[in-house]
N, C-alpha and C positions, 0 to 999 in steps of 0.2 A: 504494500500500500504506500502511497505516495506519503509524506511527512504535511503535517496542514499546518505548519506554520505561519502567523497571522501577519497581514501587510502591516504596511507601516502606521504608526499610532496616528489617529487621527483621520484620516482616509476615508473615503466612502465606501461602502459594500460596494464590491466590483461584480457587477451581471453584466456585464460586456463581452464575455470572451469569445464572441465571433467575428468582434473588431480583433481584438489581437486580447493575446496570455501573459498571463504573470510565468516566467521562464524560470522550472521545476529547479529548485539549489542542485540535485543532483546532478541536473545540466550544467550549472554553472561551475562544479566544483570538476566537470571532463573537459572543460575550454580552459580553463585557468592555466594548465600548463603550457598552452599554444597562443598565452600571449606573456608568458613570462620567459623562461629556459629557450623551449622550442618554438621561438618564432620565425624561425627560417621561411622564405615563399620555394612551393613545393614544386618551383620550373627550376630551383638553381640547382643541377647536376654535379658541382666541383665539391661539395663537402656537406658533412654530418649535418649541420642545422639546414639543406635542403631534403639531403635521404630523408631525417626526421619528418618532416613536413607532407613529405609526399607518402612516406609509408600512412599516415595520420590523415590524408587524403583517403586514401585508397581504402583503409581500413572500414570508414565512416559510408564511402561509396557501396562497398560492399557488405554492409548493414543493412541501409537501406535498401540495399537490392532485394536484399533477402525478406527483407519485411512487407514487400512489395510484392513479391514470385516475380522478381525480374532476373537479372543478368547484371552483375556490377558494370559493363559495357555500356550497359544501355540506360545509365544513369548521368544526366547532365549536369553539373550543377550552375546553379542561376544567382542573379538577388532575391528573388522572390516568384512567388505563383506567376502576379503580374507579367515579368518579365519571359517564363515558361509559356506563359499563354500565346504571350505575342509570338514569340520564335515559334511556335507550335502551329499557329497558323498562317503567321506571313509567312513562316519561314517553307510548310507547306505549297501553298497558295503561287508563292515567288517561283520556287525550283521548279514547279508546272508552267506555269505563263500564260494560264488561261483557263477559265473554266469557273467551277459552281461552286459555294459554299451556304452550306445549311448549318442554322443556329435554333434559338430559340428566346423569347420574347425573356425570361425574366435571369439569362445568363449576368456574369458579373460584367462590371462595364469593362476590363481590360480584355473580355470577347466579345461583346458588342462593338466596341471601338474599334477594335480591329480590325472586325466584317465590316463597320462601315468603312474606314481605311481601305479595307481592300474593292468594296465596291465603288469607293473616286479612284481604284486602278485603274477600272475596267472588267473587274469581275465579277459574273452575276451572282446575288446572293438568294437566301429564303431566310425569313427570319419567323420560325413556326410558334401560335399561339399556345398557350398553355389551358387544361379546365382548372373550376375553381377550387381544384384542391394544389394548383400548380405543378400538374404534370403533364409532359409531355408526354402524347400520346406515339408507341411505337408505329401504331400503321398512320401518323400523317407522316411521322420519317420516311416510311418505305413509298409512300405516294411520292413526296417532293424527290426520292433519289432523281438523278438522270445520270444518262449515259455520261455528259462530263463534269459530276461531282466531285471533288478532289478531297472533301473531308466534314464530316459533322462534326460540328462540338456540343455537348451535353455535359453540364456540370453533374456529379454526384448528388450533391446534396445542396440545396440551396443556405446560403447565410444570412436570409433575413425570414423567410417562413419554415424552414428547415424541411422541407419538402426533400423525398427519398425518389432519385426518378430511376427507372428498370432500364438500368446501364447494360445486362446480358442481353434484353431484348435488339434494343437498339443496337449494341455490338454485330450482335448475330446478321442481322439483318444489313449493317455495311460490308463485315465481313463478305459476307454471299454476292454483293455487288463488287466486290473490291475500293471499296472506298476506306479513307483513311477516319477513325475515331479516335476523336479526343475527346479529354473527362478532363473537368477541371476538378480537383478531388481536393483542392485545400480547404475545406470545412469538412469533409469526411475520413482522412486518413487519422487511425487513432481514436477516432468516436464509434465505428463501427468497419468489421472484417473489410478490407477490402486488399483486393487482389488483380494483377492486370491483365491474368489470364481469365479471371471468373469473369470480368467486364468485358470480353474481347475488345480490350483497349491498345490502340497501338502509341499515342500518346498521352502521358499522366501528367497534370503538374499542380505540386504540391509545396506548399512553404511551410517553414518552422514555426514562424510566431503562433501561430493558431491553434498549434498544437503544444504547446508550452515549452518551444526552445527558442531561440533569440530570434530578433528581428534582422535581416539581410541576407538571408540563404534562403533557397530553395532549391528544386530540381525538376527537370523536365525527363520522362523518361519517355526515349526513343525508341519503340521497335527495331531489335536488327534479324531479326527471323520470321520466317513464312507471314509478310511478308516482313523484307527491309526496308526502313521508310524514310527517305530522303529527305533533307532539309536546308534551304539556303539559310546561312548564318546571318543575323542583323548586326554583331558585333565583329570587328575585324583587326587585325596586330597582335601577334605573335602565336596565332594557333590552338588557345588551350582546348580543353575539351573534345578532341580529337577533332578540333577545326570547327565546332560545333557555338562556342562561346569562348570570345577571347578576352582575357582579361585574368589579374592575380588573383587565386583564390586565397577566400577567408579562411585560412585554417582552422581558427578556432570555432567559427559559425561550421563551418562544415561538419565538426569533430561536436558541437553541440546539438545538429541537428542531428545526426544518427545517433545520440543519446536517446532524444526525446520523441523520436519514433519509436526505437528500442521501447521506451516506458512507455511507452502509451499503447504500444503492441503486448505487453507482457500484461498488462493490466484489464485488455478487453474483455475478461470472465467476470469481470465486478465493476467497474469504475462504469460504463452504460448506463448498466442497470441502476447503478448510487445515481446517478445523475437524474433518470426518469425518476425516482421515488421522488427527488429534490424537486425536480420541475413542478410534477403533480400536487407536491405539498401546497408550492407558491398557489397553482390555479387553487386550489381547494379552498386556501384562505382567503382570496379576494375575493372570488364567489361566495363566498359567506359572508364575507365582508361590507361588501355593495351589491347590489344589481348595477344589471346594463354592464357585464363583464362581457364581452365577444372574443372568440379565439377564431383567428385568420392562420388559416390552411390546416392542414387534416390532422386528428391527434395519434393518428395510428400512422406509419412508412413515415415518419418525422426524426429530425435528430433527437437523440435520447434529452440534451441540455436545452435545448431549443423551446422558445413561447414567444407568438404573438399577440399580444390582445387589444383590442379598442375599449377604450372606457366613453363609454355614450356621453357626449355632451361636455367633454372636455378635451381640449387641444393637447395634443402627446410633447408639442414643442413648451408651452408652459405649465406644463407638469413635470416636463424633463429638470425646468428650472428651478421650480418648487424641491425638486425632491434631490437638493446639494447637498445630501448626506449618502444618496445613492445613483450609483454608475450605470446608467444604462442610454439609450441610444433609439432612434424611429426607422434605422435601415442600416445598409451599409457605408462603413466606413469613408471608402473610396465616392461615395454617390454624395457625401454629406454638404457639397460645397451646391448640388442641384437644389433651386430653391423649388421645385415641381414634386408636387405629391409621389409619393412612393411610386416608380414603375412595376416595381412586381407586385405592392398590392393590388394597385392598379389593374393590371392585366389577368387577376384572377377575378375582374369583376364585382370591385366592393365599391359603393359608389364613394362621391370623393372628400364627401364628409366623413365617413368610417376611416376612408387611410388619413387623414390627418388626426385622428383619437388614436391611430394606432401604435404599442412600443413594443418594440422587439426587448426581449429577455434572453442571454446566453450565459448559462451556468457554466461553471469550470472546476476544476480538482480541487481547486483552493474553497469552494464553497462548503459551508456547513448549513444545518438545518438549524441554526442559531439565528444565520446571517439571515438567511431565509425568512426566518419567522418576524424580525425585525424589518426587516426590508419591507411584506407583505403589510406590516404595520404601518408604515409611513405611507406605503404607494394608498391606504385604505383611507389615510389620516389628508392625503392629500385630495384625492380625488373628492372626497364629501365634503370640503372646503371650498373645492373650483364650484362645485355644484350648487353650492349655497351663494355663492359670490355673485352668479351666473343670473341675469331676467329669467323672468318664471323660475324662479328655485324650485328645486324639491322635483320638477319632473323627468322623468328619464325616458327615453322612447321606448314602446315597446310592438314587436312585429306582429 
């Protein structure tokens, strides 16, 4: 079991962790030595402090390979999912010079961008709706294939409804066509089994922070068997990555990020499931708490830490502000600077008063049923405040 060691005095309870993780001490105490002794960068060939570096590369490579069912080959390392994604599909997209790509309406923005990016190429895209529980459905994937689709991408698990989408389905069905699939899995590795052969995934890409190891590493993993899947590089000068991504690696991110896959892999027989009791505690006491609680997207194929919910009749942005004692957040990270209503609640058809009541909740290892039960108290302490503040007090809609 992981150590719960309490954050810093004074701090808010952190329900955040699908923006980013408090990074596990046990990680921190496996990089410590790759930025003290052995900081050597792991390209310099003439002496000890680079062998060090690159045995410590490679070591960490083929960690995660294995915790992945991959091939230590066929692991990239990146800055981030971000950065995985983009190479994953311009880099796709490019080595062809022509042709299709299929997405889907509530992917994260560094694969939406991209497809848009690639469609001011010149290349044609499909960007496929989602239903209201936010999944894609596998047969409009095999409707939109065509003969020159070069790749889908389908995130794992969504980071703001937690939404579980049927990555074998869809694999299966590129597979059959010969088209390339990519899984953007950095909200799912760690939270629940995942594997690149059970997906027939040919590209994965996955970051540390999210999974409780530091922020600036990640990895794209590359198919190099039945089939091999080509890639033009977006970075270029001096080669690394088997020409794939050039640039110094972080030794010690790297050597922390296969820490905290390691734990987070050893830990799937329990740590899930703690997390769903956790989540379920929260809904239970605000439902009892108030009315007018809504939960947006489905409570079953969900991430185990994962809640959304609308509170009727109060704005999620000044409840976010009210409640400076607790960390929590209306979407993603990356989308925060969008002043436009949530896109993926949106597109699961909530109208657009519901997604502005809505806050995303992301539980993490460091969480207790203490934090929990407090936390539930303030969000219950604030909401019946906004309510009372509010014209016409005291009423809440009902359907």
């Amino acid at each position: 079991m992981a150590p719960r060691a309490e954050a810093g005095a004074g701090l808010p309870i952190y329900l955040d962790n699908h923006a980013t993780t408090r990074v596990d001490p046990r990680v921190v105490d496996a990089m410590r030595p790759y930025f003290e002794d052995d900081f050597g960068n792991a390209a310099s060939k003439s002496h000890v402090f680079g062998w060090r570096a690159e045995a410590a590369v490679e070591q960490a490579r083929e960690s995660l390979a294995a915790s992945l069912g991959a091939m230590a080959r066929e692991i990239v390392f990146t800055s981030g999912a971000t950065e995985a994604n983009n190479l994953a599909l311009l880099g796709v997209a490019r080595a062809a010079g022509s042709g299709h790509i299929v997405t889907n309406v509530i992917e994260h923005p560094s694969v939406l961008d991209a497809v848009e990016q690639l469609g001011r190429e010149g290349f044609d895209t499909t960007v496929l709706p989602v239903d209201g529980a936010g999944r894609v459905d596998p047969e409009a994937v095999g409707a939109a294939l065509r003969d020159d689709t070069l790749v889908v991408s389908v995130s794992a698990a969504n980071g703001e409804i937690g939404t579980l989408q049927p990555l074998a389905e869809i694999g299966a069905l590129c597979r059959a066509r010969g088209v390339v699939f990519h899984v953007d899995a950095a909200q799912a590795v760690t939270k629940l089994p995942f594997d690149v052969e059970a997906a027939a995934a040919d590209l994965v890409s996955v970051c540390a922070h999210k999974l409780h190891g530091p922020k600036g590493v990640g990895l794209l993993f590359v198919r190099r068997r039945r089939p091999r899947i080509r890639l033009q590089p977006m970075f270029f000068g001096g080669g690394h990555e088997r020409g794939l991504r050039s640039g110094t690696l972080p030794v010690a991110l790297c050597v922390g990020f296969a820490r905290a896959v390691a734990l987070g892999v050893d830990a799937l027989d329990v740590e899930p499931a703690r997390l769903a009791v956790l989540r379920d505690r929260l809904k239970d006491a605000l439902e009892k708490g108030i009315d007018g609680v809504r939960v947006n997207g489905p409570l079953d194929a969900r991430l185990p830490g994962n809640l959304n919910l609308a509170f009727e009749g109060v704005l999620a942005d000044s409840l976010l502000i009210a409640l400076h004692d607790v960390a929590l957040s209306t979407g993603s990270a990356c989308s925060s600077a969008d002043p436009r209503p949530s896109p993926v609640l949106t597109a699961l058809g909530l109208p657009e008063e519901q997604v502005r009541e809505s806050v995303r909740f992301g539980l993490g290892r460091f969480n207790t049923e203490d934090e929990i039960d407090r936390a539930a108290a303030r969000i219950v302490e604030e909401v019946k405040r906004a309510r009372e503040q509010r014209p016409g007090a005291g009423r809440v809609r009902r359907d």
